[in-house]
Structures are given as structure tokens and as C-alpha cells.
Predicted model as a PDB file, atoms N, CA, C, CB and O in Angstrom, pLDDT in the B-factor column:
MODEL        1                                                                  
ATOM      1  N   UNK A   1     139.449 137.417 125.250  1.00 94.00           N  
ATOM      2  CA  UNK A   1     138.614 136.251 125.120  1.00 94.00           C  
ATOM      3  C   UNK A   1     138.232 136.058 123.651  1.00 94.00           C  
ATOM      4  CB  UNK A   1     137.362 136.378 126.005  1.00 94.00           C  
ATOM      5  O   UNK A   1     137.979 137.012 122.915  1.00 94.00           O  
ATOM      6  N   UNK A   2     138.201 134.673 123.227  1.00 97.00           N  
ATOM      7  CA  UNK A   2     137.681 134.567 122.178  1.00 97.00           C  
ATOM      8  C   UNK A   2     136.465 133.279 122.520  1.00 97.00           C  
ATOM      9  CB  UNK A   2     138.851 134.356 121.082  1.00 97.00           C  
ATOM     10  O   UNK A   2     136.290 132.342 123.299  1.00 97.00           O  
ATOM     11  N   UNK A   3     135.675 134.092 121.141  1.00 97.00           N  
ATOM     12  CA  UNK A   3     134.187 132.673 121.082  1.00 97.00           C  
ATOM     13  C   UNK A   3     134.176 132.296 119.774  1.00 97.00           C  
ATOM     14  CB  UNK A   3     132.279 133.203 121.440  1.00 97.00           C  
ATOM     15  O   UNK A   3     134.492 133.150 118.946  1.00 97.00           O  
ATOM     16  N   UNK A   4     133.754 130.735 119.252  1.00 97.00           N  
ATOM     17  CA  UNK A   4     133.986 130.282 118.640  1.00 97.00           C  
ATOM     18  C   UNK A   4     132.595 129.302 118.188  1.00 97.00           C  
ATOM     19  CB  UNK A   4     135.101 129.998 119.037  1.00 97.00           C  
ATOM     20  O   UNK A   4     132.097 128.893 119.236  1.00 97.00           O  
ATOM     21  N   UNK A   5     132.039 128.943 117.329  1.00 98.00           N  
ATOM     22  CA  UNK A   5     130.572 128.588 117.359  1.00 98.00           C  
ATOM     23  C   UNK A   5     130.895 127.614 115.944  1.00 98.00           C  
ATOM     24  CB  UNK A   5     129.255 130.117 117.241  1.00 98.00           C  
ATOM     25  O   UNK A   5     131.365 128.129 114.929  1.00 98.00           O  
ATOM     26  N   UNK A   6     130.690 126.675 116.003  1.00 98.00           N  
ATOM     27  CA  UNK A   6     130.384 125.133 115.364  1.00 98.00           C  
ATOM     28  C   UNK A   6     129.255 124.252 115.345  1.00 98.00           C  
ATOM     29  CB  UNK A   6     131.131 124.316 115.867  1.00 98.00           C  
ATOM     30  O   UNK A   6     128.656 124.015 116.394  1.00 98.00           O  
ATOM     31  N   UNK A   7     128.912 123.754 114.275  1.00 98.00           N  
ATOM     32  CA  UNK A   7     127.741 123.260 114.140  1.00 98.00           C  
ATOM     33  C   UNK A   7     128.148 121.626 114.461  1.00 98.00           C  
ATOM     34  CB  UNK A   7     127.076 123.676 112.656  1.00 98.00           C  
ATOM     35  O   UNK A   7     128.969 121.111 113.703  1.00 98.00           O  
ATOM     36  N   UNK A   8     127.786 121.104 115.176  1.00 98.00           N  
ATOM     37  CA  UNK A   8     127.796 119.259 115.460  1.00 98.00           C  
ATOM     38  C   UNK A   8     127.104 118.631 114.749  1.00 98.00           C  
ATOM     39  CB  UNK A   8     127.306 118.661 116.753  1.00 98.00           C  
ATOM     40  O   UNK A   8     126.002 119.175 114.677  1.00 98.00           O  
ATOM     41  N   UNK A   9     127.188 117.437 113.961  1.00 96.00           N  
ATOM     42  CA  UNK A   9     126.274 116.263 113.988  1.00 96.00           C  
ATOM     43  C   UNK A   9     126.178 115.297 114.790  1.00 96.00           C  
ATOM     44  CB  UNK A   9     126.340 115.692 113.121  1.00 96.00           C  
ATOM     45  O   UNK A   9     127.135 115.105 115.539  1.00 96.00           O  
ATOM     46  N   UNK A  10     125.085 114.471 114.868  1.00 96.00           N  
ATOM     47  CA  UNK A  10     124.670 113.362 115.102  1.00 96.00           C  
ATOM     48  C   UNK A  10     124.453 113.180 116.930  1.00 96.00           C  
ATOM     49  CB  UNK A  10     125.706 112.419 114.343  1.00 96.00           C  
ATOM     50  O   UNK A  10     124.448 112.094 117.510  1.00 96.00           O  
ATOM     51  N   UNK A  11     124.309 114.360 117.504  1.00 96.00           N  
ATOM     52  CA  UNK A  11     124.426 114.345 118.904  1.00 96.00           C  
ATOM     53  C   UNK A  11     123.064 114.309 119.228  1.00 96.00           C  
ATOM     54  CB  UNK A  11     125.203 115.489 119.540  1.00 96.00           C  
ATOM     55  O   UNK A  11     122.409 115.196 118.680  1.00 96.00           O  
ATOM     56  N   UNK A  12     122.275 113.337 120.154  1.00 95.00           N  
ATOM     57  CA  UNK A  12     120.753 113.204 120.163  1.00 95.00           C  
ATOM     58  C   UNK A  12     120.359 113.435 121.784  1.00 95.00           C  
ATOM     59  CB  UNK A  12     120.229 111.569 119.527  1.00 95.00           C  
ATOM     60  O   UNK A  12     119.174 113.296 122.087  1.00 95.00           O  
ATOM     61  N   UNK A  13     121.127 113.711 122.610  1.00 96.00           N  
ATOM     62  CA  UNK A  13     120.792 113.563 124.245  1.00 96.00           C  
ATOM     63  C   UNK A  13     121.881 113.686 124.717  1.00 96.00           C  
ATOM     64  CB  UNK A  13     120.172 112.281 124.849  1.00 96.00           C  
ATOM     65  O   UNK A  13     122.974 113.580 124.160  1.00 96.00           O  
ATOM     66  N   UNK A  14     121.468 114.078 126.495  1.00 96.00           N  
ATOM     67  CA  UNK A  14     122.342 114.684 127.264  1.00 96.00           C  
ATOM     68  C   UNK A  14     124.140 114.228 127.392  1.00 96.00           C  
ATOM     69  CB  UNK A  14     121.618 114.535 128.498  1.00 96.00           C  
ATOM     70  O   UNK A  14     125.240 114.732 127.619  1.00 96.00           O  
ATOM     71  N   UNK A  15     123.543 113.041 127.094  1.00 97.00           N  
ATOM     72  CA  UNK A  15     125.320 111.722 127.386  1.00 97.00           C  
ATOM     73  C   UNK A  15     125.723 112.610 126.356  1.00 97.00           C  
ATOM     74  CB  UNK A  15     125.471 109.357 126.879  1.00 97.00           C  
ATOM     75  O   UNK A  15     126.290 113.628 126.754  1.00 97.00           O  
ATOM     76  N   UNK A  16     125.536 112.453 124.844  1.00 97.00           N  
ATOM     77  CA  UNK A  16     126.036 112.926 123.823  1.00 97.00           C  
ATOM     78  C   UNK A  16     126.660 114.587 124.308  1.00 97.00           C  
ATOM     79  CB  UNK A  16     124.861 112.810 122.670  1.00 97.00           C  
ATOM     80  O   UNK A  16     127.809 114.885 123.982  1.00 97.00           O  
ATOM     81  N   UNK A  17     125.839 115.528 125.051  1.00 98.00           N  
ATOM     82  CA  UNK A  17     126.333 116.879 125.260  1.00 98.00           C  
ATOM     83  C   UNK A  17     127.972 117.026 126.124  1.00 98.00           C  
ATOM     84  CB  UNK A  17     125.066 117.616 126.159  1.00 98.00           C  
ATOM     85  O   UNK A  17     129.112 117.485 126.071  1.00 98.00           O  
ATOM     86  N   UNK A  18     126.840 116.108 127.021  1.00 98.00           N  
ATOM     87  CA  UNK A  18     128.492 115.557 128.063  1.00 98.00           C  
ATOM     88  C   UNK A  18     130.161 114.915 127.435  1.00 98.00           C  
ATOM     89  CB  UNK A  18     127.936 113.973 129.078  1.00 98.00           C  
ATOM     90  O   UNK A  18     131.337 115.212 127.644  1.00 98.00           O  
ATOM     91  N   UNK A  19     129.563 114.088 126.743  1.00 98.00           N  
ATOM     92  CA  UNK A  19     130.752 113.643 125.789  1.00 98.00           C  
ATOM     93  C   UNK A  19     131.905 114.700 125.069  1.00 98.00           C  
ATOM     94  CB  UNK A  19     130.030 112.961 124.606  1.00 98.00           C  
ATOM     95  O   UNK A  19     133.130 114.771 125.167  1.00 98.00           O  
ATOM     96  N   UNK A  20     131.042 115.360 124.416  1.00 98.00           N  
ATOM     97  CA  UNK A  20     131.709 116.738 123.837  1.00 98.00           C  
ATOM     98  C   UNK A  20     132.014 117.393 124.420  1.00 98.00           C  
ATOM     99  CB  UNK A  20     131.233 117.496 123.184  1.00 98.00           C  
ATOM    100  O   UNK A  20     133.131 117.808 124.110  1.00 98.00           O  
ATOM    101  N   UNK A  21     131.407 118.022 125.640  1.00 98.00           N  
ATOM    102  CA  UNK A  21     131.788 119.194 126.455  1.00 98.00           C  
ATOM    103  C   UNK A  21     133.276 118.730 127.336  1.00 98.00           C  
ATOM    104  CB  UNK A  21     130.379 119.600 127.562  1.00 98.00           C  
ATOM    105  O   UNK A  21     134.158 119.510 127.695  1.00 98.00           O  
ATOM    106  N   UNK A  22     133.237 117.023 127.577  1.00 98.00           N  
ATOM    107  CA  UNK A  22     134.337 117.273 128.502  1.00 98.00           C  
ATOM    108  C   UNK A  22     135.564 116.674 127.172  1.00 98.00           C  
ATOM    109  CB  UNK A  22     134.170 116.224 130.310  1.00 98.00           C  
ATOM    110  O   UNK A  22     136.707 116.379 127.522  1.00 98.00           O  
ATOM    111  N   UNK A  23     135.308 116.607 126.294  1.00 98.00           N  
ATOM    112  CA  UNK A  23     136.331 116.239 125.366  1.00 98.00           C  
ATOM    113  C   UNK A  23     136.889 118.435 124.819  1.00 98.00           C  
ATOM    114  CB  UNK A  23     135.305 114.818 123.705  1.00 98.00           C  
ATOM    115  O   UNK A  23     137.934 118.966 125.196  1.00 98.00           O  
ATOM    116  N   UNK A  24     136.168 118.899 124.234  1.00 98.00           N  
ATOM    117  CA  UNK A  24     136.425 120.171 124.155  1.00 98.00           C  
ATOM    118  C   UNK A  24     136.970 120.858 125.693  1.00 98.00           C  
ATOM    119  CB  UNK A  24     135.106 120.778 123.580  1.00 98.00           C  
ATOM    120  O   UNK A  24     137.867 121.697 125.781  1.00 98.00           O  
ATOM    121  N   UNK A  25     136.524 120.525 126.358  1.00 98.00           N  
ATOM    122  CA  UNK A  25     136.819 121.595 127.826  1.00 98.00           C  
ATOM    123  C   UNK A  25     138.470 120.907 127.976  1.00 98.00           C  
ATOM    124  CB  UNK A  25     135.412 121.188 129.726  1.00 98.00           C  
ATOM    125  O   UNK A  25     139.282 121.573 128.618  1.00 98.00           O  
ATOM    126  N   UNK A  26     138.713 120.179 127.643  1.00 97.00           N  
ATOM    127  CA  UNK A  26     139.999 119.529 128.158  1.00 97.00           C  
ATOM    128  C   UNK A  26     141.886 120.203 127.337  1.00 97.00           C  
ATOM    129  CB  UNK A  26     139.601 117.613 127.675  1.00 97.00           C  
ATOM    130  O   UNK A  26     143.062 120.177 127.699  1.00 97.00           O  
ATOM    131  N   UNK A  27     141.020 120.765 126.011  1.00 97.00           N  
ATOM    132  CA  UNK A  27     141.959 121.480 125.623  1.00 97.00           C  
ATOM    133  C   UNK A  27     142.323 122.727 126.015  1.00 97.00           C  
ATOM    134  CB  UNK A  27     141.850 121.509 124.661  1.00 97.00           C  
ATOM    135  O   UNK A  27     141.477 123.569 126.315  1.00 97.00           O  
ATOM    136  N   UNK A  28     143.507 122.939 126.046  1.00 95.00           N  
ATOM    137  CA  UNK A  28     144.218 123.892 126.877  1.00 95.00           C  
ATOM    138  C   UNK A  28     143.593 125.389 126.630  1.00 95.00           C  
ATOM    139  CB  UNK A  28     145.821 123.825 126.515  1.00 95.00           C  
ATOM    140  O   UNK A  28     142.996 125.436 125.554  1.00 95.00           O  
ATOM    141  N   UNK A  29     143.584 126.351 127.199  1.00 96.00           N  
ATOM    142  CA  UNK A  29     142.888 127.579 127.022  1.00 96.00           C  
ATOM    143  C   UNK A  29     141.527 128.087 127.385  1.00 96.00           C  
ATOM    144  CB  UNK A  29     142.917 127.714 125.957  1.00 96.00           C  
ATOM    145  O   UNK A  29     141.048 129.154 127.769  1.00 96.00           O  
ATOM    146  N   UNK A  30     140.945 126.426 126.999  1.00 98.00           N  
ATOM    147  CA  UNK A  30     139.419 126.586 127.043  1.00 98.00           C  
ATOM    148  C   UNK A  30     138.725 127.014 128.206  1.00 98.00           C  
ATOM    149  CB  UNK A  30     138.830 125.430 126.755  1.00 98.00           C  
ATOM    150  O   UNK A  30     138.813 126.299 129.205  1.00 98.00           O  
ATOM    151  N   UNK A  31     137.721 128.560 128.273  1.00 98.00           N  
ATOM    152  CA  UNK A  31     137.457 128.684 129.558  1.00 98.00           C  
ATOM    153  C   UNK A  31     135.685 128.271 129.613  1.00 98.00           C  
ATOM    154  CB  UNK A  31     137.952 130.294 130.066  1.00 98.00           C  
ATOM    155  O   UNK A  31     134.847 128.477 130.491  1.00 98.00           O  
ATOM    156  N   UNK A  32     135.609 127.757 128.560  1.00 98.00           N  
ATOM    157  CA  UNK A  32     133.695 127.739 129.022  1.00 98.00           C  
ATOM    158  C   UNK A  32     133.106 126.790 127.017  1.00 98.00           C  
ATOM    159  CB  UNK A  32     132.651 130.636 129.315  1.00 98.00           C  
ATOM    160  O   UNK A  32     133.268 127.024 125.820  1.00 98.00           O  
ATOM    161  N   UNK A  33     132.381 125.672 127.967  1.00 98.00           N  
ATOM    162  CA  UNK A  33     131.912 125.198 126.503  1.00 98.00           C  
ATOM    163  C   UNK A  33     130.498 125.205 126.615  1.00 98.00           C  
ATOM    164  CB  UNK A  33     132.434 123.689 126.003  1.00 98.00           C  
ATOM    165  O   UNK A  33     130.161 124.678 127.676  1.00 98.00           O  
ATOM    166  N   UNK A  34     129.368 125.668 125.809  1.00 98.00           N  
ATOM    167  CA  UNK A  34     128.246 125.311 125.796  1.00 98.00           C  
ATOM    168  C   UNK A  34     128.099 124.281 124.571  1.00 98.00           C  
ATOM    169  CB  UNK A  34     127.442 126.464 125.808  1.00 98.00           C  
ATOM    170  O   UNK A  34     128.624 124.378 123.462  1.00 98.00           O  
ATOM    171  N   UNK A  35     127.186 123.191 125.090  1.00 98.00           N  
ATOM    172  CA  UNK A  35     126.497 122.369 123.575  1.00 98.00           C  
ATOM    173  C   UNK A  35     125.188 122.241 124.050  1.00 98.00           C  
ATOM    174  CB  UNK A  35     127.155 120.626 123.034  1.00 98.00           C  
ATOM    175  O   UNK A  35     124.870 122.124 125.234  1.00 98.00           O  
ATOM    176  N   UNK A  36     124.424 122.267 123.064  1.00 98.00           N  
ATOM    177  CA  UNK A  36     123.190 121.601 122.948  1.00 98.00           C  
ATOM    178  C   UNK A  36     122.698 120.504 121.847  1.00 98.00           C  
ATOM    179  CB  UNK A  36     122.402 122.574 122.881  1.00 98.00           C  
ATOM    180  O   UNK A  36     122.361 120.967 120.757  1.00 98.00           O  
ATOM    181  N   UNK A  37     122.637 119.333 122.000  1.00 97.00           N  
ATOM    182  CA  UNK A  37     122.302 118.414 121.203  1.00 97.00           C  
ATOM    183  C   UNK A  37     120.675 118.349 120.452  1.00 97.00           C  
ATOM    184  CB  UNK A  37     122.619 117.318 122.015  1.00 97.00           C  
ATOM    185  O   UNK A  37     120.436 117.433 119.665  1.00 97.00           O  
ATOM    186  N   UNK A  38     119.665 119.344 120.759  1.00 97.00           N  
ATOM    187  CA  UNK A  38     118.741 119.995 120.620  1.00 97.00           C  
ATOM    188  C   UNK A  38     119.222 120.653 119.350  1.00 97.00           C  
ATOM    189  CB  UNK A  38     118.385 120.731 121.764  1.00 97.00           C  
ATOM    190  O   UNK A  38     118.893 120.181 118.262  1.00 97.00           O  
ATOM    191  N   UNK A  39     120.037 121.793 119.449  1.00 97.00           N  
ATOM    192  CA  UNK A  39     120.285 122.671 117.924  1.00 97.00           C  
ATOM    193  C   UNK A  39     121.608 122.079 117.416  1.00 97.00           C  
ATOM    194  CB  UNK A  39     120.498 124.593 118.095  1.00 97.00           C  
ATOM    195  O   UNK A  39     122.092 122.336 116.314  1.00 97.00           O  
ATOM    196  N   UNK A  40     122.200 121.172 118.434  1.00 97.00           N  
ATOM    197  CA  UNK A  40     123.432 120.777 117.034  1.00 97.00           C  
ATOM    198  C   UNK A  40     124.496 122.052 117.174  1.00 97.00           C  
ATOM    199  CB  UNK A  40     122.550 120.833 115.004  1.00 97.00           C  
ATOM    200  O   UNK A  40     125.375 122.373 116.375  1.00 97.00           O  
ATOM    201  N   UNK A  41     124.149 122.662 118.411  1.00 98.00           N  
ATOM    202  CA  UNK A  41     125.480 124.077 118.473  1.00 98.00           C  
ATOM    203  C   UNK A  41     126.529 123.643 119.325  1.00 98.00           C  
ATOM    204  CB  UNK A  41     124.950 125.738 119.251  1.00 98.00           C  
ATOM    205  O   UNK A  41     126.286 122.768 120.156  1.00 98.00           O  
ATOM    206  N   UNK A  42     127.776 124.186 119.220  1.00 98.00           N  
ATOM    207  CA  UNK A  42     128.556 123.810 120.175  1.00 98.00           C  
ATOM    208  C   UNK A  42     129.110 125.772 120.306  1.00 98.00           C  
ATOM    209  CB  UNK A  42     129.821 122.288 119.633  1.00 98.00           C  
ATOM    210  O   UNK A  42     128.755 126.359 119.284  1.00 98.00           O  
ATOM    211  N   UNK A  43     129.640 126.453 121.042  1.00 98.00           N  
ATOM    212  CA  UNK A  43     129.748 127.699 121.211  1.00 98.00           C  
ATOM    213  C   UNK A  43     131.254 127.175 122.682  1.00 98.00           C  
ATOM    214  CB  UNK A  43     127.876 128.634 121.638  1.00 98.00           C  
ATOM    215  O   UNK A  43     131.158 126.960 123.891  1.00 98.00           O  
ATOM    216  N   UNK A  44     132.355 127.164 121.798  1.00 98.00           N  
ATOM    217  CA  UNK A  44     133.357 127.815 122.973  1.00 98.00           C  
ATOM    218  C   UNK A  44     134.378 129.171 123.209  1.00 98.00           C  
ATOM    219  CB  UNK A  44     134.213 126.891 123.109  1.00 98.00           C  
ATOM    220  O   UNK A  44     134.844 129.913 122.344  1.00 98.00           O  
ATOM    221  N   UNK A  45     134.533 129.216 124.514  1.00 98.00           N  
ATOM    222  CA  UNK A  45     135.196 130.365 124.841  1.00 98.00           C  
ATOM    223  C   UNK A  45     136.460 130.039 125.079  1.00 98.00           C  
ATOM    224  CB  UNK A  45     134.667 131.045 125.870  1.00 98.00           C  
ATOM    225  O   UNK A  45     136.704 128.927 125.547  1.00 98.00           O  
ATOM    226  N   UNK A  46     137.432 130.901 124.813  1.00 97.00           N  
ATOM    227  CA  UNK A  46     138.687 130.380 125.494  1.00 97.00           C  
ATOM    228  C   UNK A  46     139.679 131.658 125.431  1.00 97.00           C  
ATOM    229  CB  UNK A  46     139.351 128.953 124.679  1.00 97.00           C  
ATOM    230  O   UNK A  46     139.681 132.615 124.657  1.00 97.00           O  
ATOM    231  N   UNK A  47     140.483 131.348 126.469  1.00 95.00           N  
ATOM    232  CA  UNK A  47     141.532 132.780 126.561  1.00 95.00           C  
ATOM    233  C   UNK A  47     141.824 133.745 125.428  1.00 95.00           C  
ATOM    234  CB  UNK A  47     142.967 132.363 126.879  1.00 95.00           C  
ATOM    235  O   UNK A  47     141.733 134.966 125.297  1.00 95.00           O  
ATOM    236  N   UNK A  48     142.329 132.423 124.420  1.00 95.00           N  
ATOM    237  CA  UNK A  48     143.046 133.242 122.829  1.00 95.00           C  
ATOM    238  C   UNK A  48     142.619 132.271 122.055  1.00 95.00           C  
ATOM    239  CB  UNK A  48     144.955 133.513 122.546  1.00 95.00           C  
ATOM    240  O   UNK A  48     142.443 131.154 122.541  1.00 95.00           O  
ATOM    241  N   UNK A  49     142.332 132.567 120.469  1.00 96.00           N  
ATOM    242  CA  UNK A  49     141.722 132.073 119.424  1.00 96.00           C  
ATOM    243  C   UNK A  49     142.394 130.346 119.722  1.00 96.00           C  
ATOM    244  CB  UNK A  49     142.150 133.030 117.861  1.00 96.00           C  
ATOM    245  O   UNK A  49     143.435 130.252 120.372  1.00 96.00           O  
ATOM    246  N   UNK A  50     141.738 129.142 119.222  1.00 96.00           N  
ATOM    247  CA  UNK A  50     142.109 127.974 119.497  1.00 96.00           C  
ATOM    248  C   UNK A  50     141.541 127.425 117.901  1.00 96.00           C  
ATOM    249  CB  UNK A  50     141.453 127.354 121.021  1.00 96.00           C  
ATOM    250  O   UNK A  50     140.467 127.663 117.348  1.00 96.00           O  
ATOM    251  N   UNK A  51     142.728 126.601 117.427  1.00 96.00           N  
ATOM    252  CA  UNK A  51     142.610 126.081 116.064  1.00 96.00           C  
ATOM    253  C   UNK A  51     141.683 125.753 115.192  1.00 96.00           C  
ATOM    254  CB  UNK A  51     143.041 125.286 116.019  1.00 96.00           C  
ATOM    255  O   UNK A  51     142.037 124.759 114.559  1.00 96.00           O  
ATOM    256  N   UNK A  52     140.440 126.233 114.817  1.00 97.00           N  
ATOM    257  CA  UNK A  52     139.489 125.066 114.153  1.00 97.00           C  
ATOM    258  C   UNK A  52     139.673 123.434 114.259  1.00 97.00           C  
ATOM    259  CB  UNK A  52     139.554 125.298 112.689  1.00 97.00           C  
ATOM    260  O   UNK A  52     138.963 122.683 114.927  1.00 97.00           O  
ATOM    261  N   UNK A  53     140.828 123.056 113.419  1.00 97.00           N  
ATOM    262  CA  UNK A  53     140.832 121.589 113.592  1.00 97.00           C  
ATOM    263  C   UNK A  53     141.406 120.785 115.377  1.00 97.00           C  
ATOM    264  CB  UNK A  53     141.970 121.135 112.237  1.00 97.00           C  
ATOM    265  O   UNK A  53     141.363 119.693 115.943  1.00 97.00           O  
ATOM    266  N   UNK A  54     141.824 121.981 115.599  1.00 98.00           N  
ATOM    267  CA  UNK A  54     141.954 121.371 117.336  1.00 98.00           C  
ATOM    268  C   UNK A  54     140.479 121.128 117.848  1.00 98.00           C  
ATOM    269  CB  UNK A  54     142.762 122.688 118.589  1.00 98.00           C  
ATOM    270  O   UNK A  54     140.155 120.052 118.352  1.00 98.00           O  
ATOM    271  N   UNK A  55     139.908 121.814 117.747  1.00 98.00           N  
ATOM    272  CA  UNK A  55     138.332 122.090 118.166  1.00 98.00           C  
ATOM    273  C   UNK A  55     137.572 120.772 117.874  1.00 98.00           C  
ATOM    274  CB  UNK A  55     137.572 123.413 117.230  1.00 98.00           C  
ATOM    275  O   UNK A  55     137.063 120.135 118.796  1.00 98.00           O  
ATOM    276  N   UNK A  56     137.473 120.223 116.119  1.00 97.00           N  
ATOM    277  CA  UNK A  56     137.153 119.305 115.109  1.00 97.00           C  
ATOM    278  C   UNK A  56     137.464 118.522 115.849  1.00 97.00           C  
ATOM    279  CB  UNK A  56     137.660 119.252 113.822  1.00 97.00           C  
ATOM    280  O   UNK A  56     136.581 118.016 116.542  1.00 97.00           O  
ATOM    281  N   UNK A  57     138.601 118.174 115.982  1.00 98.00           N  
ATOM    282  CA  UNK A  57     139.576 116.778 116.436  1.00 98.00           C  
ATOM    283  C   UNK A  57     138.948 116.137 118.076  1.00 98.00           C  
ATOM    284  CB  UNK A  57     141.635 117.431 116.682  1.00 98.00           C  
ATOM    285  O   UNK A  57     138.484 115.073 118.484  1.00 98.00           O  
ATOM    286  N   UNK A  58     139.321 117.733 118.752  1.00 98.00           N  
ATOM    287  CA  UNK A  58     138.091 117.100 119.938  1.00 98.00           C  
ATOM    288  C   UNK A  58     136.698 116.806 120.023  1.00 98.00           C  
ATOM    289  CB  UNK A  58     137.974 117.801 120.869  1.00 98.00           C  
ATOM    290  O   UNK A  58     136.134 116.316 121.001  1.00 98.00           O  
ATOM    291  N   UNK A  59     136.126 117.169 118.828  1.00 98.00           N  
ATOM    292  CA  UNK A  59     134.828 116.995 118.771  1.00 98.00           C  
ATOM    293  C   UNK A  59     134.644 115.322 118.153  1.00 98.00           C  
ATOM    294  CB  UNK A  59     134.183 118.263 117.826  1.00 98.00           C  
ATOM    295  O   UNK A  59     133.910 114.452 118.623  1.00 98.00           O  
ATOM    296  N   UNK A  60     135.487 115.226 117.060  1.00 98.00           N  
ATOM    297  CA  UNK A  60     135.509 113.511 116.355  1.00 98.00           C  
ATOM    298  C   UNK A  60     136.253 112.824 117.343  1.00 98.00           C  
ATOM    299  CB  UNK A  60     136.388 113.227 114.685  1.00 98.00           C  
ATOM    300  O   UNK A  60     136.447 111.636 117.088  1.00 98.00           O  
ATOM    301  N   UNK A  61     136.779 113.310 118.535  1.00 97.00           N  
ATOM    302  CA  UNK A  61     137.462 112.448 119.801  1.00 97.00           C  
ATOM    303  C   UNK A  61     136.073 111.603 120.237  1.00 97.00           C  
ATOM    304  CB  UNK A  61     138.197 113.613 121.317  1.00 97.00           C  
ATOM    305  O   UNK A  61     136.083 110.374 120.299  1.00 97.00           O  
ATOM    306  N   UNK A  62     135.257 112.154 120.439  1.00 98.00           N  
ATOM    307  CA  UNK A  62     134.180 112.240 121.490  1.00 98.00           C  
ATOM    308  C   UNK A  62     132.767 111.586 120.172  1.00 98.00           C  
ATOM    309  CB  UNK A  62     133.998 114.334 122.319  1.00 98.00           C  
ATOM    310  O   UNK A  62     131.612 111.225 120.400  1.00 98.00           O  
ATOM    311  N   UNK A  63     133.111 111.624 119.582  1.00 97.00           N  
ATOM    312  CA  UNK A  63     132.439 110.783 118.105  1.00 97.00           C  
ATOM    313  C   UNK A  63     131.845 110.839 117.178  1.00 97.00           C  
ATOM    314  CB  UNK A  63     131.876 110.129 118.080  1.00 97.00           C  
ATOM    315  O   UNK A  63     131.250 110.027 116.469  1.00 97.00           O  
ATOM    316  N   UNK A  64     132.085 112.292 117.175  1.00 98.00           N  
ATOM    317  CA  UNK A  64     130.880 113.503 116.683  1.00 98.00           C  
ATOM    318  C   UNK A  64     131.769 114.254 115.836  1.00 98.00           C  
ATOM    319  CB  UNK A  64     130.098 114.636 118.015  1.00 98.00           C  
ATOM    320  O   UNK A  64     132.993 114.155 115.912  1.00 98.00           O  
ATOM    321  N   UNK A  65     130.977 115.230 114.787  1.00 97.00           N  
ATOM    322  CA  UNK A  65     131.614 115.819 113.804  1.00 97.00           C  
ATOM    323  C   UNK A  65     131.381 117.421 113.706  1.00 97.00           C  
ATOM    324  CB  UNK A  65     131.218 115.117 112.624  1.00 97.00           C  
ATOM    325  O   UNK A  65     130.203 117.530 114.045  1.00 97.00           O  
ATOM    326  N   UNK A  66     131.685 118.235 113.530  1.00 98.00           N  
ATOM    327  CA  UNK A  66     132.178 119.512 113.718  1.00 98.00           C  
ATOM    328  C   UNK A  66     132.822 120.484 112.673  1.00 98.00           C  
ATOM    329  CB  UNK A  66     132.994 119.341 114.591  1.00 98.00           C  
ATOM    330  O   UNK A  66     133.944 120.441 112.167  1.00 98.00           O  
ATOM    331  N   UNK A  67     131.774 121.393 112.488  1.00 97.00           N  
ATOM    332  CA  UNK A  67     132.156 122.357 111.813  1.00 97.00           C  
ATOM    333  C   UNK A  67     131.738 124.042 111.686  1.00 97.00           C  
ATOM    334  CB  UNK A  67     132.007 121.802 110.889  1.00 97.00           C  
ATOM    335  O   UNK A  67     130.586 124.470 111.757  1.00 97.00           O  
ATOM    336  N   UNK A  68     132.885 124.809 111.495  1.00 97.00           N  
ATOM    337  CA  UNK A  68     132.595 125.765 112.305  1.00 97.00           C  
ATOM    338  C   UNK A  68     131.477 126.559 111.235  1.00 97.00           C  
ATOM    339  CB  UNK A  68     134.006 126.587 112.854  1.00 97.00           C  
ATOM    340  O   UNK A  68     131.313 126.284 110.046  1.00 97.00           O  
ATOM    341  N   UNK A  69     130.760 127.632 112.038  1.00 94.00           N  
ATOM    342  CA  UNK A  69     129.797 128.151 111.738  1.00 94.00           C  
ATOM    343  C   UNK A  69     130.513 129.596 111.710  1.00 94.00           C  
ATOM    344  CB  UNK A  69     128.617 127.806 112.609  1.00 94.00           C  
ATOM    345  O   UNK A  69     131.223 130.058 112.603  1.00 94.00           O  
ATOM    346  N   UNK A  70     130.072 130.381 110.138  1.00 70.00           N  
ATOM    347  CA  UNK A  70     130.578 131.700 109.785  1.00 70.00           C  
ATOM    348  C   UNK A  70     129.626 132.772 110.187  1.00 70.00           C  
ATOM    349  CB  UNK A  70     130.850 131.793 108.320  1.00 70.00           C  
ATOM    350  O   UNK A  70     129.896 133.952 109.964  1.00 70.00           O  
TER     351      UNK A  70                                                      
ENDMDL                                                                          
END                                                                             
């Protein structure tokens, strides 16, 4: 398993959490996404390490911006 933790902007309420979670959950591997639009975290799990900018890309899918946290 790998976890993976990114900081979001501009996400203010639940729609916004939802948005992301099912845009991230949809890429392949992914077994578990938490967000909270509260801290601006996004934290996913997934089988085997999954790209940074795959991650990004689903996150600016969904309208929001993304970057990972060291």
C-alpha cells in the first residue's frame, strides 16, 4: 500500500469534498480517498505508488488545485 498526502486549494464545503473524492477515487489503483475542505488535505491510498501529476490532473479535473505535501 501506498499513502500519498496533498494540499488542495480553493475547496469550501461538502459538494467541493465530493467533487474531488469521486474524481481521485476513479483512477485506477486507488483504494481509499480522504478530503477535507476544512484543512485543504486530500490523503490517498492506493495499491502501488500513483503519479503526482496523475493525482494533480484529477484534482484540476474536479476544479481544484493540488499539491503534494513533503
Amino acid at each position: 500500500m501506498a499513502t500519498a498526502e496533498y494540499r488542495v486549494s480553493g475547496m469550501t464545503c461538502g459538494h467541493c469534498e465530493m467533487s474531488v473524492r469521486e474524481e481521485v477515487s476513479s483512477l485506477g489503483g486507488v483504494t481509499h480517498v480522504e478530503v477535507s475542505a476544512a484543512t485543504g488535505k486530500l490523503v490517498v491510498t492506493s495499491e502501488e505508488p500513483i503519479a503526482d501529476a496523475a493525482i494533480m490532473a484529477a484534482v484540476d479535473e474536479a476544479g481544484y488545485t493540488a499539491v503534494r505535501m513533503t
